[in-house]
Structures are given as structure tokens and as C-alpha cells.
HTML snippet that shows the backbone in 3Dmol.js (N, CA, C, O; Angstrom):
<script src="https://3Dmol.org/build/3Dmol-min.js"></script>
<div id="view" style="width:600px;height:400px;position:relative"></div>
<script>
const pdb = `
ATOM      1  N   UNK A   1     -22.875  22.829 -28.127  1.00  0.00           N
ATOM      2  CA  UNK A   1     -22.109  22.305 -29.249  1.00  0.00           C
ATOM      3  C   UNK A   1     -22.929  22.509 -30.529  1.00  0.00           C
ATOM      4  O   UNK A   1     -24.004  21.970 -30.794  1.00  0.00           O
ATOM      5  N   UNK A   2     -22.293  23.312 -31.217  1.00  0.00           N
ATOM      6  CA  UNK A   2     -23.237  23.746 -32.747  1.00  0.00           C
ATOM      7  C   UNK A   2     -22.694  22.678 -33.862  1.00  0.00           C
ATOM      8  O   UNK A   2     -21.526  22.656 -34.249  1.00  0.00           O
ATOM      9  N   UNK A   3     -23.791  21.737 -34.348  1.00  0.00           N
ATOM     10  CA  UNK A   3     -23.297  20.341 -35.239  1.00  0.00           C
ATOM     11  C   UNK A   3     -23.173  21.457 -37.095  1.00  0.00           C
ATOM     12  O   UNK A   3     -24.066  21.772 -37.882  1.00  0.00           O
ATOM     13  N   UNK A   4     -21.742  21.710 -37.118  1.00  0.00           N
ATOM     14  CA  UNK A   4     -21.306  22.336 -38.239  1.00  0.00           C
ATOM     15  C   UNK A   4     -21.580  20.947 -39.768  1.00  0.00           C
ATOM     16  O   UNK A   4     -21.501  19.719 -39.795  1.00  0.00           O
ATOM     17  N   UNK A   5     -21.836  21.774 -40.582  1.00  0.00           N
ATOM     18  CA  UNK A   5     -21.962  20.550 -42.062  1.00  0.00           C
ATOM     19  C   UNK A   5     -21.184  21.124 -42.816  1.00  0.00           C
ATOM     20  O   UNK A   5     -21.106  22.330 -43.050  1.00  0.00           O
ATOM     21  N   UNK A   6     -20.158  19.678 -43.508  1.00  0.00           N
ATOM     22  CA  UNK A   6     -19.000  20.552 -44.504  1.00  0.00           C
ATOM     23  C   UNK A   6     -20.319  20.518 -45.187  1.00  0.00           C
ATOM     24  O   UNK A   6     -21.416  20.077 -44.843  1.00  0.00           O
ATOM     25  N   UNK A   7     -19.693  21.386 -46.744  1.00  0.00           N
ATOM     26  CA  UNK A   7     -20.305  21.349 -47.887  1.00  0.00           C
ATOM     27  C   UNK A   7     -20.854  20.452 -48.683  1.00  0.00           C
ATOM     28  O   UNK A   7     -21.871  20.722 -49.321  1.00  0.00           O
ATOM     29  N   UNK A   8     -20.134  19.028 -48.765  1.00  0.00           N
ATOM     30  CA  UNK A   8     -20.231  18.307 -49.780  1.00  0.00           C
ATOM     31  C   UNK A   8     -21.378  17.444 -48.972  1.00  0.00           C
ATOM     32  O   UNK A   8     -21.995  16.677 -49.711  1.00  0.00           O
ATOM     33  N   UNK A   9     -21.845  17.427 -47.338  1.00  0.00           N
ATOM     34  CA  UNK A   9     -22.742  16.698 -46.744  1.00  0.00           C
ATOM     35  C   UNK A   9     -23.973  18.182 -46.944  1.00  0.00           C
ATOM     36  O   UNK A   9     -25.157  17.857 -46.868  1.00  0.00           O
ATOM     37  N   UNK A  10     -23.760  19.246 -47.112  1.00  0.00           N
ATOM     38  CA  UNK A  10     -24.806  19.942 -47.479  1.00  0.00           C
ATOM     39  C   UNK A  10     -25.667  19.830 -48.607  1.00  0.00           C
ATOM     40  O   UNK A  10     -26.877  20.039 -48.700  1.00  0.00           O
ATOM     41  N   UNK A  11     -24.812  19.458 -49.461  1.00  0.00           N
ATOM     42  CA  UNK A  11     -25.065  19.208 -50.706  1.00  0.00           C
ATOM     43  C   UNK A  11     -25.679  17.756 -51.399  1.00  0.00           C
ATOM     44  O   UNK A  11     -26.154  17.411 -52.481  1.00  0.00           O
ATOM     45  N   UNK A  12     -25.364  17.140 -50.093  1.00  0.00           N
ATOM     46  CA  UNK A  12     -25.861  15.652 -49.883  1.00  0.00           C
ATOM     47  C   UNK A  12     -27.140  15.901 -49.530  1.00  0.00           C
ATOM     48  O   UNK A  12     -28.042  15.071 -49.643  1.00  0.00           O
ATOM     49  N   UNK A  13     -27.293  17.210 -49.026  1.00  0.00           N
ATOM     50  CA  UNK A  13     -29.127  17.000 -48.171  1.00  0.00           C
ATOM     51  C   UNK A  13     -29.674  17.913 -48.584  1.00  0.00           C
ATOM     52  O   UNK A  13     -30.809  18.198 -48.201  1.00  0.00           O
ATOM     53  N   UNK A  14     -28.943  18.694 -49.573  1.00  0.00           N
ATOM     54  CA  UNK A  14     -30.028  19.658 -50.535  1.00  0.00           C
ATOM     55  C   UNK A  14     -30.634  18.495 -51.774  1.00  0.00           C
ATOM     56  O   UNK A  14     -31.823  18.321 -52.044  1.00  0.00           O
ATOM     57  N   UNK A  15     -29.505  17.818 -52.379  1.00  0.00           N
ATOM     58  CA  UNK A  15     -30.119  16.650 -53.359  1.00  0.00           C
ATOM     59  C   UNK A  15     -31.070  15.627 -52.705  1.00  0.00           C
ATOM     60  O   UNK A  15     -32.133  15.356 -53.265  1.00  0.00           O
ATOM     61  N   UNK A  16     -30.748  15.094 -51.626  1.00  0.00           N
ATOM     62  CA  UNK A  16     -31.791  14.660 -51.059  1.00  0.00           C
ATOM     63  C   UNK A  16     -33.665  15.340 -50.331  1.00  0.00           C
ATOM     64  O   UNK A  16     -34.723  14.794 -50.016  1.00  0.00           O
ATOM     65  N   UNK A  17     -33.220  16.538 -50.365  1.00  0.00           N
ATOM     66  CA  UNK A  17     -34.317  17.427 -49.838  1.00  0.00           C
ATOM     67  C   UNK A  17     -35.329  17.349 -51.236  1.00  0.00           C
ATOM     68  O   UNK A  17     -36.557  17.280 -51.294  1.00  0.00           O
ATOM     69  N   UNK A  18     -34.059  17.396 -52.595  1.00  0.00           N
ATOM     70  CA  UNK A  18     -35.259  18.272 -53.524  1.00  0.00           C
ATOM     71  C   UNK A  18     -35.429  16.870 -54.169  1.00  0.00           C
ATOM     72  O   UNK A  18     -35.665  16.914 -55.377  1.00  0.00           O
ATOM     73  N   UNK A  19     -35.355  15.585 -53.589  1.00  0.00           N
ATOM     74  CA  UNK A  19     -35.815  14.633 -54.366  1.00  0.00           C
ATOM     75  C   UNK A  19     -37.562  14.208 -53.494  1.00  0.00           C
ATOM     76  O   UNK A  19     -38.652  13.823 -53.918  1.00  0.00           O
ATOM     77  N   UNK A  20     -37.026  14.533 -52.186  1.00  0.00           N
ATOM     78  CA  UNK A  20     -38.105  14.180 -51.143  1.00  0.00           C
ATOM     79  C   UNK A  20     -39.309  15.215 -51.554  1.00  0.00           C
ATOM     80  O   UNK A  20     -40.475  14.919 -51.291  1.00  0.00           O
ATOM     81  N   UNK A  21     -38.923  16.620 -52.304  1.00  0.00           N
ATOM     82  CA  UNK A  21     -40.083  17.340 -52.002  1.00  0.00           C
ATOM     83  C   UNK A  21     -40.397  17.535 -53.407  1.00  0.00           C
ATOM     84  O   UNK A  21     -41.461  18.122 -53.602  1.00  0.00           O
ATOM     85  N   UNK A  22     -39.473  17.050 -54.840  1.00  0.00           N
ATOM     86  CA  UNK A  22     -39.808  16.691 -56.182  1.00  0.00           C
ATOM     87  C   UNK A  22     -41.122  17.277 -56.540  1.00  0.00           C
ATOM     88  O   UNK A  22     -41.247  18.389 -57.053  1.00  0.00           O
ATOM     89  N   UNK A  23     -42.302  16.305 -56.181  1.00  0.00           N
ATOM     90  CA  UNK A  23     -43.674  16.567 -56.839  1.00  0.00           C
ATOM     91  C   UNK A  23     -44.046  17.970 -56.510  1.00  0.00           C
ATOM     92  O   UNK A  23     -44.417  18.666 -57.455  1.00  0.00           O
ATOM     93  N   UNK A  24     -44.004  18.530 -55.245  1.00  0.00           N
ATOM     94  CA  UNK A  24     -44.285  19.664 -54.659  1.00  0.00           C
ATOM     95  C   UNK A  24     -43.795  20.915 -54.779  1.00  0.00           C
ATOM     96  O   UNK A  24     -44.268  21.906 -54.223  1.00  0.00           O
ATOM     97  N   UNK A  25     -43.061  20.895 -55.337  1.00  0.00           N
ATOM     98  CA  UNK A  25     -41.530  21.625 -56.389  1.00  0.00           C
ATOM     99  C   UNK A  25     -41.346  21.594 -57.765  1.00  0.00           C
ATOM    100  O   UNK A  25     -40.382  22.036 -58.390  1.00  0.00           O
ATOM    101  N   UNK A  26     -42.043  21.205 -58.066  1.00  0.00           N
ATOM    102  CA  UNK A  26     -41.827  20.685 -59.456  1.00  0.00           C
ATOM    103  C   UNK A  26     -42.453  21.988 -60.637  1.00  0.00           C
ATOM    104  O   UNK A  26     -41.922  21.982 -61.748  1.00  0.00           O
ATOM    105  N   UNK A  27     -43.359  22.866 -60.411  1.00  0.00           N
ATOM    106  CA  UNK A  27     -43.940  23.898 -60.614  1.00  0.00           C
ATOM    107  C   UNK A  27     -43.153  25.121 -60.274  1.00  0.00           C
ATOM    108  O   UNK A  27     -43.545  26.210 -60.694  1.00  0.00           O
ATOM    109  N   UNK A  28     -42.122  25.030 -59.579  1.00  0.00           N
ATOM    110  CA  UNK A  28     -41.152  26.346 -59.639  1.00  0.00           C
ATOM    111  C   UNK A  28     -40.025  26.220 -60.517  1.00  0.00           C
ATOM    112  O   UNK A  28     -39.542  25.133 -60.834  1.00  0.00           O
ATOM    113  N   UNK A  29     -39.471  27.696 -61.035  1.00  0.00           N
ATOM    114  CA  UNK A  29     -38.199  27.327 -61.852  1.00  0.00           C
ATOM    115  C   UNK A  29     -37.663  26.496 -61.406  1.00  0.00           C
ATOM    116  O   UNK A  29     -38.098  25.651 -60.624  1.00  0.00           O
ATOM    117  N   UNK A  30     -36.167  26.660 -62.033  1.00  0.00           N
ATOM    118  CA  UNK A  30     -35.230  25.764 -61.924  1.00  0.00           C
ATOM    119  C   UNK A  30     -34.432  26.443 -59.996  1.00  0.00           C
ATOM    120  O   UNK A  30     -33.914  25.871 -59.037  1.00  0.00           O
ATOM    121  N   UNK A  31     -34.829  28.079 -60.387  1.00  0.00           N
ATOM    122  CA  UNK A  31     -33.454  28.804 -59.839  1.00  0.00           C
ATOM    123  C   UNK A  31     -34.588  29.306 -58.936  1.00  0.00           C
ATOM    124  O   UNK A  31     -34.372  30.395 -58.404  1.00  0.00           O
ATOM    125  N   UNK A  32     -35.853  28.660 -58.644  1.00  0.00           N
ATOM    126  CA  UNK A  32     -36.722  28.832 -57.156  1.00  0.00           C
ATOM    127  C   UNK A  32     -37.328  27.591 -56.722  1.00  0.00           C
ATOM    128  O   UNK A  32     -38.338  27.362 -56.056  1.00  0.00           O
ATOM    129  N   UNK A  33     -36.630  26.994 -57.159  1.00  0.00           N
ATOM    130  CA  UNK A  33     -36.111  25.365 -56.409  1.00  0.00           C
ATOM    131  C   UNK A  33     -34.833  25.176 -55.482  1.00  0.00           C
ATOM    132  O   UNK A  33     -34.829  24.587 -54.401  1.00  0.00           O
ATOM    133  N   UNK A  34     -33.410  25.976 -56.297  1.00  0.00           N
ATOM    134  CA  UNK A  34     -32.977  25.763 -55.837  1.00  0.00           C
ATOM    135  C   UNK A  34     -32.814  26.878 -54.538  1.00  0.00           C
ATOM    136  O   UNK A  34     -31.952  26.744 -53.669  1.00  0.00           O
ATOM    137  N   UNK A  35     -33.662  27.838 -54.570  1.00  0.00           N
ATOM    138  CA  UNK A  35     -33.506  28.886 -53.565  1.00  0.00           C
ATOM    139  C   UNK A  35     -34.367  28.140 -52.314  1.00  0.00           C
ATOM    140  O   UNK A  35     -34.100  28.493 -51.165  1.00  0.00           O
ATOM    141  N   UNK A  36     -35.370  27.137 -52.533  1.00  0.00           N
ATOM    142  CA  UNK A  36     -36.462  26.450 -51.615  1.00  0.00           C
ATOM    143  C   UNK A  36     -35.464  25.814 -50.653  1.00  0.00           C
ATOM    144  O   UNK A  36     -35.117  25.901 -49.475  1.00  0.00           O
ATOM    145  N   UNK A  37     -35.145  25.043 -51.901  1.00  0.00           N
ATOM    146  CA  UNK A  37     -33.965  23.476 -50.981  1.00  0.00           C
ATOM    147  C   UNK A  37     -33.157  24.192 -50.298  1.00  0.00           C
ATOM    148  O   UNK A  37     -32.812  23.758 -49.199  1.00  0.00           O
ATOM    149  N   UNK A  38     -32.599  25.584 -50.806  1.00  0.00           N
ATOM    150  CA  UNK A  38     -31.285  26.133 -49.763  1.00  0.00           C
ATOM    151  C   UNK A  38     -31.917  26.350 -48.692  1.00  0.00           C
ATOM    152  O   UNK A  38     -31.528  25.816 -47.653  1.00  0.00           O
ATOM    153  N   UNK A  39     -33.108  27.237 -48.703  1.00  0.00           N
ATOM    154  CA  UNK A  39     -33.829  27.643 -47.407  1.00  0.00           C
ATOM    155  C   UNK A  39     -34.274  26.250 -46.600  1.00  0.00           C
ATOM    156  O   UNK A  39     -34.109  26.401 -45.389  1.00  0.00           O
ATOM    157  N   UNK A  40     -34.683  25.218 -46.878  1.00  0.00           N
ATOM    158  CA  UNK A  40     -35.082  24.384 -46.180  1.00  0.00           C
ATOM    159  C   UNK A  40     -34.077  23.819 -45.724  1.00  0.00           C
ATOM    160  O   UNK A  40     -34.146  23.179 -44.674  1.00  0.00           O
ATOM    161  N   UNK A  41     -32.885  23.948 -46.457  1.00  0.00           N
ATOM    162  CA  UNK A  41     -31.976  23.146 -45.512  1.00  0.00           C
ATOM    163  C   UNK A  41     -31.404  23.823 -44.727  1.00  0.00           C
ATOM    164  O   UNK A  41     -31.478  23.258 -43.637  1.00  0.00           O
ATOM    165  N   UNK A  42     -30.921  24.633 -44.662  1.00  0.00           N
ATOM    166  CA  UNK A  42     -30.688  26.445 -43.824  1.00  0.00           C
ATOM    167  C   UNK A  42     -31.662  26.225 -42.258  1.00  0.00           C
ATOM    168  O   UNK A  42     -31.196  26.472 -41.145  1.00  0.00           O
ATOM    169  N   UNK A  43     -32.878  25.786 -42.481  1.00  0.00           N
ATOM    170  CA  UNK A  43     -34.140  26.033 -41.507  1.00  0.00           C
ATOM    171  C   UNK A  43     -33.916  24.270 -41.037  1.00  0.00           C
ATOM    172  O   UNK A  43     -34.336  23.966 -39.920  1.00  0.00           O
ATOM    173  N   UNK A  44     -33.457  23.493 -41.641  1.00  0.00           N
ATOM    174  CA  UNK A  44     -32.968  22.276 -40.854  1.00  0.00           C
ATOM    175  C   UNK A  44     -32.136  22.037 -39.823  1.00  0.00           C
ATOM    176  O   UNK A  44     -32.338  21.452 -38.759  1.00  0.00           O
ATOM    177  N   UNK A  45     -30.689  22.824 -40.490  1.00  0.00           N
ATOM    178  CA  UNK A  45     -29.940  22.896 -39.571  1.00  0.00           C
ATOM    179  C   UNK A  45     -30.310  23.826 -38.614  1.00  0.00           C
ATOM    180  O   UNK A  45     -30.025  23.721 -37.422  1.00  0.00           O
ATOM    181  N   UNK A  46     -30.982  24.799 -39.143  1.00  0.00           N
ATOM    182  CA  UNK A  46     -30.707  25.734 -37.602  1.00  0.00           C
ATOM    183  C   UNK A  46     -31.780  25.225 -36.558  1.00  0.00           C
ATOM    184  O   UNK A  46     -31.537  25.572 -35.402  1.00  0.00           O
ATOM    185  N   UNK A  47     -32.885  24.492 -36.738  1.00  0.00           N
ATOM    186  CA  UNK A  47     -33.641  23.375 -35.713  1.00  0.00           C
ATOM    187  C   UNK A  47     -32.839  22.589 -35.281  1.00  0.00           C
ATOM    188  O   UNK A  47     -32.937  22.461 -34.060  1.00  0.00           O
ATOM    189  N   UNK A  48     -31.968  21.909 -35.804  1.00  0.00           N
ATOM    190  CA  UNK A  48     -30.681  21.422 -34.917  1.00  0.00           C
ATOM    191  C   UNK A  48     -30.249  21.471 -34.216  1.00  0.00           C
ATOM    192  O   UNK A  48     -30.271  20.740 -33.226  1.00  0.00           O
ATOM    193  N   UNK A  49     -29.513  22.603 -34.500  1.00  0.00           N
ATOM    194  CA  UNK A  49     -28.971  23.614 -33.139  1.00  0.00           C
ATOM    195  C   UNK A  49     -29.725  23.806 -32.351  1.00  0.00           C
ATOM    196  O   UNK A  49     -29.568  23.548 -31.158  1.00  0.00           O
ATOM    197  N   UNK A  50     -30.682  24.290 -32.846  1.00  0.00           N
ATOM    198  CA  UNK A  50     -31.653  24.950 -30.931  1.00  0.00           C
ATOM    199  C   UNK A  50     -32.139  23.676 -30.787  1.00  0.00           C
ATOM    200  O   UNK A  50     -32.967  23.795 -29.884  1.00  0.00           O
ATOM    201  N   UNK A  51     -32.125  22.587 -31.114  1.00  0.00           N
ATOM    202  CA  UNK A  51     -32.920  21.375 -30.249  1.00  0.00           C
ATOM    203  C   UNK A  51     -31.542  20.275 -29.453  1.00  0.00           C
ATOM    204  O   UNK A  51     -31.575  19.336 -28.659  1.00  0.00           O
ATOM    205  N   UNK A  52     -30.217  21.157 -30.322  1.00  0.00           N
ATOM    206  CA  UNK A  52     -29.124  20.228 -29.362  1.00  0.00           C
ATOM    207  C   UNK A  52     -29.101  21.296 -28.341  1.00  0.00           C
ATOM    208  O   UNK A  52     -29.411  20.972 -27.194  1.00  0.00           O
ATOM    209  N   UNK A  53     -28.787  22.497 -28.583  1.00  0.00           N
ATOM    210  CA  UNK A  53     -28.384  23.526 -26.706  1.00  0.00           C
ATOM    211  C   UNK A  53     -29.818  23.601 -26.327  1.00  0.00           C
ATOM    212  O   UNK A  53     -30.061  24.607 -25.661  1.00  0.00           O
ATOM    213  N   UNK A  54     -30.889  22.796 -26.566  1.00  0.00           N
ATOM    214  CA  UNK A  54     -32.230  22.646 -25.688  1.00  0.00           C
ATOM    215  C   UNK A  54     -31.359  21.357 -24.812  1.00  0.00           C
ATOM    216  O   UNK A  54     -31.078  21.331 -23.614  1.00  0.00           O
ATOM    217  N   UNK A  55     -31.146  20.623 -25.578  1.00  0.00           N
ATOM    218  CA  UNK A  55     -31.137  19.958 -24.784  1.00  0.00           C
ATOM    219  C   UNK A  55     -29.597  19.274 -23.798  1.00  0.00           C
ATOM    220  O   UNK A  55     -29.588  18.289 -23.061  1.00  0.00           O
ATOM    221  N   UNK A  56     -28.348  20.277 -24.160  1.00  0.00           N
ATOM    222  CA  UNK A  56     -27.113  20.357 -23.514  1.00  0.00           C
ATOM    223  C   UNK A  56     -27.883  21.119 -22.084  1.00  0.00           C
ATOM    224  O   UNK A  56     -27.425  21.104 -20.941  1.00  0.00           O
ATOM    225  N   UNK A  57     -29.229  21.795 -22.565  1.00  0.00           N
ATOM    226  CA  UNK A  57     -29.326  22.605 -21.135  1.00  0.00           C
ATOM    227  C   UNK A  57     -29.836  21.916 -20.180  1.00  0.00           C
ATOM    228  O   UNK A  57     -29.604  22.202 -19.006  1.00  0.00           O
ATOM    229  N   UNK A  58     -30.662  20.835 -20.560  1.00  0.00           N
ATOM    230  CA  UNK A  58     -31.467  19.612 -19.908  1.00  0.00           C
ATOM    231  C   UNK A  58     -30.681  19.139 -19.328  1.00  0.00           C
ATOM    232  O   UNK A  58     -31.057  19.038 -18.161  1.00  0.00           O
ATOM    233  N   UNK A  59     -29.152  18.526 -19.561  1.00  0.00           N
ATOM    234  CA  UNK A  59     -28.485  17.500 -19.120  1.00  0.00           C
ATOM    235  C   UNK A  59     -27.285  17.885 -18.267  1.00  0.00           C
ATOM    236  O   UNK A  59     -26.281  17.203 -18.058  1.00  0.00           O
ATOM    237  N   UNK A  60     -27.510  18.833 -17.913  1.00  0.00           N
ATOM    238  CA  UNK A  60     -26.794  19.458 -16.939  1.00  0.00           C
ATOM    239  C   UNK A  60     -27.342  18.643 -15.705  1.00  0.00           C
ATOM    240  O   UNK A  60     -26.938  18.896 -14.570  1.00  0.00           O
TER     241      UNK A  60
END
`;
const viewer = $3Dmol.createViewer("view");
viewer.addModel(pdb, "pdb");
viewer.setStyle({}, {cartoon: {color: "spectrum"}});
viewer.zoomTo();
viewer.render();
</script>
């Protein structure tokens, strides 16, 4: 089961990503911030996924 995110909850955890990583970010543009937060949240969800069909395979 692949846990799909509408948009507007993506967008919920890109604003939340780039508040969490603020100080550490704060030294890149505007428009390689927002390329960070996309990638990190991109690399969130897709740990998701492989840690839910890790573990749909377990519970067999």
C-alpha cells in the first residue's frame, strides 16, 4: 500500500520542513530553499513507502 499525499498536506510539510530546518537554510536563496524542502520532502515520502512494503512483507 503506497501512502499517496494530496497537495495541500504536501505543502503542509514542505512549510513545516523549512521552518524545522530555518537556521540551517537560511544561507541559501530563496529558490535553493525551496528546491531543498522539495527534495527533502520527496526523500520523506519515499522512506515511507519502502518502510510500509518492508513491513506489509513482515506481516504476512
Amino acid at each position: 500500500m503506497k501512502k499517496n499525499v494530496t497537495l495541500k498536506q504536501r505543502k503542509d510539510l514542505e512549510g513545516k520542513m523549512a521552518k524545522v530546518f530555518k537556521g540551517n537554510i537560511e544561507g541559501l536563496s530563496t529558490e535553493l530553499q525551496e528546491i531543498l524542502v522539495d527534495d527533502l520532502v520527496t526523500a520523506f515520502q519515499n522512506r515511507i513507502n519502502v518502510l510500509i512494503r518492508v513491513q506489509e512483507k513482515r506481516s504476512y
